[in-house]
Structures are given as structure tokens and as C-alpha cells.
N, C-alpha and C positions, 0 to 999 in steps of 0.2 A: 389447425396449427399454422404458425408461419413459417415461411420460407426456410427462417431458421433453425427450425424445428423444436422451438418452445411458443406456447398461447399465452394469451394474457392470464393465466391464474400462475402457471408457472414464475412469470417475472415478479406477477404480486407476492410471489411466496418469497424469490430470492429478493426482493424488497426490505421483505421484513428478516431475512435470515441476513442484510447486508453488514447492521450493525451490531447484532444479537445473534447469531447460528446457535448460542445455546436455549434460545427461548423452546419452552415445550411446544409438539408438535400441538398436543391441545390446543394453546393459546394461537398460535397460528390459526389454526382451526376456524377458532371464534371468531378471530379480525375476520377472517376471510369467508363469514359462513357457509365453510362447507365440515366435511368429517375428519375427525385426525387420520380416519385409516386414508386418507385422498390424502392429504398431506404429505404423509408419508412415503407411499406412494411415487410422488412425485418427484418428492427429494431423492430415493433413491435409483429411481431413474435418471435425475439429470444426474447422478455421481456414476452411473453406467455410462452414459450419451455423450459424457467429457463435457457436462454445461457446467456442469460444478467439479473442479478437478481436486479442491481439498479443503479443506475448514482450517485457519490458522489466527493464530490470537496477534493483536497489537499489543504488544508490550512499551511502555515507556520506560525504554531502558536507559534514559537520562538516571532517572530513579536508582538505579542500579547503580551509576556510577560511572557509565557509557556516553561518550561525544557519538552523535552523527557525523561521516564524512563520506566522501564520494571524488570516482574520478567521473571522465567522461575523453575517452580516448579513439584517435584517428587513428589508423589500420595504415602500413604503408606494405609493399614488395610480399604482400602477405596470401599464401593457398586457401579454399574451402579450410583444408586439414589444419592448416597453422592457425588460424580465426578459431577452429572448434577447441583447437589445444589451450588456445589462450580462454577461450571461454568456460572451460574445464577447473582450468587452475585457478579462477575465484571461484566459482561452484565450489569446489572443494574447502574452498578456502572456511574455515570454523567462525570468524569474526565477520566474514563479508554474510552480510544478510539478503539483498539483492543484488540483481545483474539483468540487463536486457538490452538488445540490439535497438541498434538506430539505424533510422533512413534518413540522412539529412549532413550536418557539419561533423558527425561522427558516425564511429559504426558501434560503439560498446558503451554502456553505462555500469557502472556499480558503485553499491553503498556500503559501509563499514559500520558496526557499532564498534569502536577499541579506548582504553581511559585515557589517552591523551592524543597531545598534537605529536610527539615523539612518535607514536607506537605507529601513528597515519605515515610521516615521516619513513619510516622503518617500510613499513609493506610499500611505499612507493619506491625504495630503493631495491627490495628482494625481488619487487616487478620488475624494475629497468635491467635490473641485474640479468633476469632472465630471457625478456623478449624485450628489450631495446630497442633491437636493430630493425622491427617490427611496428613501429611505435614513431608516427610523425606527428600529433598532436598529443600530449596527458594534460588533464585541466583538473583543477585540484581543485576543491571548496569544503568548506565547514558548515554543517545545518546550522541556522539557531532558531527557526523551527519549521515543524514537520507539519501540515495541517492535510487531515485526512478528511472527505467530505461523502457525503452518501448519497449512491446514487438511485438521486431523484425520476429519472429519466424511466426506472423501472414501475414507479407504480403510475406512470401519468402524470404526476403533478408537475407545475408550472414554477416560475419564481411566486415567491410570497404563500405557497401555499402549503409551507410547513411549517404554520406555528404552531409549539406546542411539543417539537420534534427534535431529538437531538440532530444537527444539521454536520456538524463538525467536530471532530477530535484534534487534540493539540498536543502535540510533542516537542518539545527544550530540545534544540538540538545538542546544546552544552551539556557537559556532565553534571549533577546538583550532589546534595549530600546524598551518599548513597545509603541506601537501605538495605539492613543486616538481612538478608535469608540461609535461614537452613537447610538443611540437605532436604530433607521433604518438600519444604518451595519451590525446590530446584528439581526435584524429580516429576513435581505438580507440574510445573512450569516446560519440564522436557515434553511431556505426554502432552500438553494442550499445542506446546508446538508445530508437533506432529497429526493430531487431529483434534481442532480445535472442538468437536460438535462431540468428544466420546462422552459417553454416559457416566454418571459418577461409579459405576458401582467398576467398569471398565478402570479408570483413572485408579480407585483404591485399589484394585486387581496389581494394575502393573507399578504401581509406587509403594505397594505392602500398608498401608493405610486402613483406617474403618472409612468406611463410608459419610459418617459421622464428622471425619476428621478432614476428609477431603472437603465438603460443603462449607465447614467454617472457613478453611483454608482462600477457598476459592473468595465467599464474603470478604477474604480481610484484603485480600490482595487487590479485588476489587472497587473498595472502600480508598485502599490508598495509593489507588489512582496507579499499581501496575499495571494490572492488566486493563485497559481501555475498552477494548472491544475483541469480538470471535466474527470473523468475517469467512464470507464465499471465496475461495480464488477461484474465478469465472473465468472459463477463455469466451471473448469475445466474439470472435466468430462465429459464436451460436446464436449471440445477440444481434447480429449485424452490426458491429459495434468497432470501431480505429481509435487506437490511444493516440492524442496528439499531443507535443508540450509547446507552450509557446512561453519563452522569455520576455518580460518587460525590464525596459532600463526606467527609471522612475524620476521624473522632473518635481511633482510635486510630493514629497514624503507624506503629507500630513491626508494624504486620502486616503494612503496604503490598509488602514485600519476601516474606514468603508469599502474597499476591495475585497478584503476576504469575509465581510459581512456579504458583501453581494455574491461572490465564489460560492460561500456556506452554503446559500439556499437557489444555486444554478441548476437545475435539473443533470445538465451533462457535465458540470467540474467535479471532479475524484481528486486530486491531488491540489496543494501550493507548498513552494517553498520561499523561505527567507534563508538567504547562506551571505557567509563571507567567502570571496572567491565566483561568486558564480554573477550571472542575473542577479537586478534588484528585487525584482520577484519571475517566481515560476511559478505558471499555471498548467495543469494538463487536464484537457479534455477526452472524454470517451463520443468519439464524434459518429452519423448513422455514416458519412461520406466525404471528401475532401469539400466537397460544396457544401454543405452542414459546417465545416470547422470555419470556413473564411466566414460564413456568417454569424458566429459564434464572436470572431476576431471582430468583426464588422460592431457587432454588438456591444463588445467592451471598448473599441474605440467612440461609438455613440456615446457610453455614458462617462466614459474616465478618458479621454482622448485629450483632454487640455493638463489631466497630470502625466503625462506619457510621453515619456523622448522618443522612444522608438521602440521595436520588438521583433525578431525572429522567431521562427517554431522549425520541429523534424516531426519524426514519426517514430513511436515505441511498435518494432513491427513483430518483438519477440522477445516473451519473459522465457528467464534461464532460469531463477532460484528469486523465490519469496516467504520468509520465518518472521521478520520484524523481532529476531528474539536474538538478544548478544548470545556470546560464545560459551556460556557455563557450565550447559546442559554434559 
């Protein structure tokens, strides 16, 4: 075992559970020839160990009829107590989907799925309204998209050597024509929220369904491109692992499109975004050390350094709340 107290089979497994946590433990199995009962196993160890703290589904909830937005807010005259009060009240909040602390130009992030720029409008005001006086920086921005990337860094592989492999997911940050779901969708859709890896026969249990009816359900949703993926939420710490994000301002547009070809297949990039309001793109790295990310930075100014005004980063040192699923449930 390492340091961190998972070995190399364990990250092989959360490899392949990164972009599929519903894939049977069998077929894990097979990739990884050993036995489904080791599998197994394993997985419900690391969800003892806190290496896996939950299963929850990517929803592209543009689909639905949902904008992506986000603050990114500076702390002023503020207690431990007042920081956890404010960080409470998006947790609670039913439309914010994530939250997590910064070490760097901020101290608080969080993201929204809501159906317009109003409704963003509206909860920035219900905020000021309540912790204001709290509040020396709020940065506002709108996704227009989400690219979600998989991490490479868990099974060994290097850049180039995932052909063949879905590398990247892609989310609208914009709202599109939304898609009619029924109450059953929706109660599909609560349950996978909540744990994205339950068993069908669990999911038809707690939505009143056949079994039958949940599996097409799930095909069709999947087919039209809701539900994207069922992911690990991993704490990193078990990995040896620091989320870092670095902002680029962009000189030349026309590479931005071999950027996230080469992000796609980075061993250590998880996250990019494209927003109005924010950086011209953000990247975030899952890095082994502060010396690991400058040569990560070092790396992409090697190869894209002449389309690049310039760039800042912080540090994600603390997830509060992750569903990736609007407020319907």
C-alpha cells in the first residue's frame, strides 16, 4: 500500500469507476484481471476509508433548461463562525450545485444551475442582502461551457495514450430547448443524485418502478445525452492529490480549440471552463505537490505560450457540496 493508503489496483479500479461507477463489478473484474468478489471488495472499502465519499451522476442540465453560473467571493471582517454560516447558506441552497473554499485571490466559490440571467441576478441580491457587509470582492460569470476530463493520472497513462477512450465531457453552459421529464425522471434522477452507483432493483424500490422500467428509463436518459456520466467524488487526500485552478487570459483565440484537445488527454487536468465574466479559459489541475503544478503551468506555457497573455492560479483546499443536478428533485 502507499502512503495514502490506497495501491495500484485500487486507483486502477477508481480509474475505470471515474467515468462509469455504474459499470458491473464483473466487467471491472475482467479489465483488471482479477475476481469481481476483489472488486468489490475494494470498493466498499474505499467507501469505508473516505477514498470514495459518494457516486453521483453528471447531468447536463443545459438540457433541462438550466444556465450554468457562479460566484467567486472575497471574505472581509469575517469569524471561523461567520465563513461557515455563509458557507452553510449555499449548501442549503436547492439550485447551487457546488461550493468550495479557496486559498488564493478568494476564499469561497460556488456554482448555480437557475433558468435565466434574472434568477442569477436575484440570488446575488438575496446574498448581498444578507452577508454584504461580509463581502469585499463578489465575481460574477456565466458557463458557456462545462468540460469535464478524466482522470488519467489514476491508471498511469501519459498524454496520447488514451485513444480510443472517452477523454472528455461537454456541458452548454447556456440554457437549450429543454426536455420534457416526468415525475418518474425525476424521481430516477433524485435517487441517482444521491447515489449514483445504486443497483437497479434499489432505484425501482425507492421510485415505485419495475425494474424493467427503470433500465429503459435510464437508456433513454442516457441516449439523450442527460445523464453524461456516474462519477467517484474522491477526497484527494487519499490520493496525494491538490486541486489547483489556473486562469488564462487568451491572446490567440484560434488555438483555444487545441487546448482543450490537449487538457482532454492531460493525465492531471479534471476540469475547463469557458464563461462570460470570468478568465478566458480555466483550467484545474489535480496536482501530486505545489512543485508538480508549476511544472504542469511550465508545460502549457511550453506548448501554447505564444497564444497566452498571461495567467494566475489558487488552490480548491475544500469541497462543501457536489450533485451537478438542477433543483427539481
Amino acid at each position: 500500500m502507499t502512503k495514502e493508503g490506497i495501491d495500484a489496483l485500487d486507483r486502477k479500479i477508481l480509474y475505470e469507476l471515474d467515468f462509469n461507477s455504474r459499470m458491473p463489478n464483473s466487467v471491472i473484474a475482467k479489465k483488471l484481471r482479477t475476481s469481481k468478489e476483489m472488486i468489490h471488495y475494494r470498493i466498499r472499502k474505499m467507501l469505508a476509508n473516505g477514498t470514495i465519499r459518494s457516486f453521483y451522476a453528471v447531468l447536463n442540465s443545459t438540457k433541462l433548461g438550466f444556465m450554468g453560473c457562479r460566484f467567486l467571493i472575497k471574505f472581509r471582517n469575517t469569524s471561523p463562525e461567520k465563513e461557515q454560516e455563509i458557507i452553510s447558506y449555499f449548501v442549503k441552497k436547492t439550485h447551487c450545485w457546488w461550493a468550495g473554499s479557496i486559498e488564493g485571490a478568494y476564499d469561497l466559490g460556488v456554482a448555480y444551475w437557475l433558468p435565466s440571467l434574472n434568477e442569477f441576478h436575484s440570488e446575488k441580491i438575496k446574498f448581498m442582502e444578507k452577508f454584504g457587509d461580509f463581502v469585499k470582492v463578489l465575481e460574477e460569470a456565466a458557463y458557456v461551457n462545462i468540460h469535464v476530463f478524466r482522470r488519467t493520472y489514476l491508471s498511469g497513462k501519459t498524454i496520447g495514450e488514451t485513444v480510443g477512450e472517452t477523454t472528455m465531457l461537454s456541458i452548454f453552459g447556456s440554457a437549450t430547448s429543454a426536455v420534457r421529464l416526468d415525475a418518474k425522471d425525476k424521481k430516477l434522477l433524485g435517487v441517482l443524485s444521491q447515489n449514483a452507483k445504486a443497483p437497479v432493483t434499489e432505484i425501482a424500490q425507492k421510485t415505485k418502478m419495475s425494474v424493467g422500467s427503470v433500465i429503459y428509463r435510464l437508456k433513454l436518459l442516457e441516449k439523450n445525452r442527460i445523464i453524461l456520466a456516474c462519477r467517484p467524488l474522491i477526497d484527494l487526500s487519499r490520493l496525494g492529490r491538490y486541486w489547483y485552478k489556473v486562469n488564462l487570459k487568451i491572446k490567440d483565440f484560434t488555438k483555444i480549440k487545441e487546448m482543450l484537445a490537449f487538457f482532454s488527454t492531460h493525465p492531471d487536468a479534471v476540469y475547463a471552463y469557458q464563461l462570460i465574466g470570468g478568465a478566458d479559459l480555466e483550467v484545474e489541475f489535480e496536482a501530486r505537490n505545489y512543485e508538480h503544478f508549476i511544472e504542469l503551468i511550465k508545460g502549457i506555457k511550453n506548448k501554447f505560450g505564444n497564444a497566452i497573455e498571461s495567467h494566475d492560479h489558487y488552490l480548491w483546499y475544500k469541497e462543501h457540496k457536489l450533485t451537478f443536478s438542477p433543483a427539481f428533485f
